[in-house]
C-alpha positions, 0 to 999 in steps of 0.5 A: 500500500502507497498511502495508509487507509487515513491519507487516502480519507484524507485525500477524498475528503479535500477532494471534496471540501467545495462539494461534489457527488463522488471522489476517487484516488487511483494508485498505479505501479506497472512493470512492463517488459518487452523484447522483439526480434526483425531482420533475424536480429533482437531488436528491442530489449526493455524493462521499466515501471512505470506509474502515479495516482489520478483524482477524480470528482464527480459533480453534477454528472461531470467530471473532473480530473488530475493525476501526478507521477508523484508517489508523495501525499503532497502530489497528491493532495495538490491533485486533490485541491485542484479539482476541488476548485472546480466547485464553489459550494461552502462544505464543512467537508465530507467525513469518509470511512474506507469500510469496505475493503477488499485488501488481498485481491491477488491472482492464484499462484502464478510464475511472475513474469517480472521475475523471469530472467529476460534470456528465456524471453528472448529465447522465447522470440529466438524460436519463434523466428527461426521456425518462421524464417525455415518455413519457405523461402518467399518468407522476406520478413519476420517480427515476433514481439514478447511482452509482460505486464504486472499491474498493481492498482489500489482504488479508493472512493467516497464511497467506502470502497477501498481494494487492491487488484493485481494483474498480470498479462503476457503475450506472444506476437508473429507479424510475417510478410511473403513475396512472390516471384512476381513481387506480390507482397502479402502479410500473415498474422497471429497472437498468443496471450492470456491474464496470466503469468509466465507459466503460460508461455511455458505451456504454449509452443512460440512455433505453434504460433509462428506456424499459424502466421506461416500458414496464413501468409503462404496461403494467401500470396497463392490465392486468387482474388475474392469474388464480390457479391451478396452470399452466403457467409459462415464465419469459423468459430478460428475468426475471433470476435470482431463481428461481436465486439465491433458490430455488437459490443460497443453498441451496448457500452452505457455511454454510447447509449446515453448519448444516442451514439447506440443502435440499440438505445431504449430498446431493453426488453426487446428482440434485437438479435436472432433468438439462437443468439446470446451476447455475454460480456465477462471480465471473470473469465480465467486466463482471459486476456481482459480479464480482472478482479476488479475494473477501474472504479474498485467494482468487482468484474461481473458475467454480465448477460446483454442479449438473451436468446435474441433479447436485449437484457441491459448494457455494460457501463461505468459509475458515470452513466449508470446513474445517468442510466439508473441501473445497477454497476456492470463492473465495466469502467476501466482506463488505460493508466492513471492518467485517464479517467475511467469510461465504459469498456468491454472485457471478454465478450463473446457470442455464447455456444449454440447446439449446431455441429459446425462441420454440419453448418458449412455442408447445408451451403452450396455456395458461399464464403468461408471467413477463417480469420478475421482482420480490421474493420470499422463500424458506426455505432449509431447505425450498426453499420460495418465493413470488416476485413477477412485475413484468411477466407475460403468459398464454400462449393456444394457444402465444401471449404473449397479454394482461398481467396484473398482481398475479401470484405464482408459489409453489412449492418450489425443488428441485422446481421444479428437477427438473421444468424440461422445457424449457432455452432457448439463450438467457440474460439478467442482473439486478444486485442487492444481496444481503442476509445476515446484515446485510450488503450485495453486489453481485450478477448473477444469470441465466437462460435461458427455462425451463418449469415444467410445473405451478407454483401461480399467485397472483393472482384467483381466479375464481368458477365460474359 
């Protein structure tokens, strides 16, 4: 613990002596290490902490923010003051009591990274990068990343609430780029990482993962272009969740919603997907990368279920809008670091498991699109609308994965695609990533299982009639 439980009652309470709903004091120290490898050369070797306390007040529904690098009382009692001067009320002061602590929140017994020797990472890369470089000889460039984080928060509010949250991620990353003999040029890609510490990545094979980026990359500098046109579309449970995460889940963030900024506003208790569809986001999932024992704002991670067999059931939110919404904690507030104030943000989401074989649900289409793995994509939250990028997809031919193509969009409009989903696989699978939003970064897991979309606008060459 930085402060003692009677600093931080003191820091509140100057942060509200001029009035004010809701303080806050959040504490950060984060040892971050990194290595990387480009050019069959290590690259990049670091380590640092990195760290400092913000101050929050809330007043009238706005809110007001500072934060110092200072671990001093002094620092922060300066934050404190200044945002107190964004209020003019005369107050005796708000008397605070940290009653509700929860001061042993740490994870079950883990390797910690940051007490792993930095030549195991780096061998780590060393294999991944060779096995990439021994793959085929069209391999012209390779990049794998390692990295760890230990974050340690501590949070205390004029609410009571005081906890200390510790979490720890680790990852592995192959970026691959392939040439041809004609000079076309195509890139592969693949992610390994998890909430967890550095027993994960002796439990996973870097070449596994170098493999998978191998493959992507060779596959498509062979493909032919995708074809253009409304079909068909299964998406593998392997595409990760960029359908649910971008065309879903930021529709369903509280803050989004009260700013009519969501397609799914005011529409609690209604059908708004398919009623084989259901939408969950859970920052308790263990190992997942998103995962948390607390967000950002001392709110315990919760499993939070937002669309049920196709029915609205709520949004995930932050302190903020909440009360602005009147509902319930989602525990859903979460920030990049001390320097940014908390807003609404997903965890781990995902589309639920369904009873269809996945195996049966590509043999019931004659012709169609197989989307393996998805990439990037862009999506407008107040209309639903999307256009997402496929790195690795197949056409399906009498109920057959049959060849590659490459260059493929898939276009469309969220909650549509949602409601007309016929087919839920029994199967699921995990993406990691970094959200954006309002300038600021997360860890993220989105997932799925193997969906159908009867008709959805295929982008890529369109082909001239005879």
């Amino acid at each position: 613990m930085t402060f003692s439980k009677q600093q931080l009652e003191r820091l509140l309470g100057v942060a509200l002596e001029r009035g004010g709903d809701f303080a806050e004091i959040y504490v950060e120290k984060k040892s971050v290490n990194v290595c990387s490898m480009e050019e069959k050369k290590v690259e990049d070797v670091s380590s640092g902490t990195v760290g400092g306390v913000g101050v929050r007040l809330i007043a009238n529904d706005q809110t007001y923010y500072a934060y110092t690098s200072e671990f001093t009382f002094d620092a922060v009692e300066h934050c404190a003051k200044t945002v107190a001067q964004t209020q003019n009320q005369e107050t005796s002061g708000a008397e605070i009591n940290l009653n509700k602590a929860n001061l042993n929140k740490r994870p079950a017994s883990v390797i910690a990274p940051d007490k792993v020797e930095m030549d195991e990472k780096i061998n780590l890369i060393k294999k991944a990068d060779a096995y990439s470089w021994s793959r085929d000889e069209r391999i012209v460039q390779v990049k794998v990343i390692y990295g760890d984080v230990t974050q340690d928060v501590e949070i205390a509010n004029s609410d009571g609430i005081h906890i200390l949250d510790t979490r720890i991620r680790t990852k592995l990353i192959v970026q691959i780029i392939a040439q041809d003999d004609e000079g076309n040029i195509q890139s592969g890609y693949d992610a390994l990482g998890a909430s967890a510490g550095f027993e994960f990545m002796r439990s996973n094979d870097p070449e596994a993962v170098a493999e998978q980026a191998v493959r992507r990359v060779l596959l498509t500098l062979t493909a032919s272009p995708a074809p253009a046109g409304k079909m068909t579309v299964v998406m593998s449970s392997e595409a990760g969740g960029t359908m649910v995460h971008e065309a879903c889940g930021h529709g369903l963030e509280a803050d989004l919603v009260e700013k009519g900024l969501s397609v799914y506003g005011g529409k609690i208790g209604e059908q708004v997907a398919s009623a084989l569809v259901t939408v969950i986001d859970d920052g308790t999932m263990e190992e997942r990368y998103g995962s948390a024992g607390y967000d950002d704002e001392g709110v315990p991670c919760q499993k939070n279920v937002l669309i049920e067999n196709g029915i609205l059931k709520g949004y995930m939110n932050d302190r903020l809008s909440a009360k602005k919404l009147g509902v319930e904690l989602s525990g859903n507030g979460r920030r990049e670091s001390y320097k940014h104030k908390p807003v609404t943000r997903m965890t781990n989401t995902y589309i639920a498991p369904g009873l269809h074989d996945p195996e049966e649900i590509i043999k019931e289409v004659k012709k169609g699109f197989f989307a393996r793995k998805m990439g990037g994509g862009q999506v407008n939250t107040a209309t639903g609308d999307f256009v997402f990028e496929v790195s690795e997809g197949y056409l399906i031919e009498d109920g057959k994965i049959g060849k590659a193509v490459k260059g493929a969009t898939l276009t469309g409009n969220g909650p549509e695609v949602l409601m007309n989903i016929d087919r839920v696989g029994n199967d699921l699978g995990y993406s990691i990533g970094t959200c954006g939003k309002d300038g600021q970064g997360v860890p993220v897991a989105d997932a799925q299982p193997t969906i159908r979309i009867p008709e959805l606008v295929v982008g890529g060459v369109v082909e001239e009639e005879e």
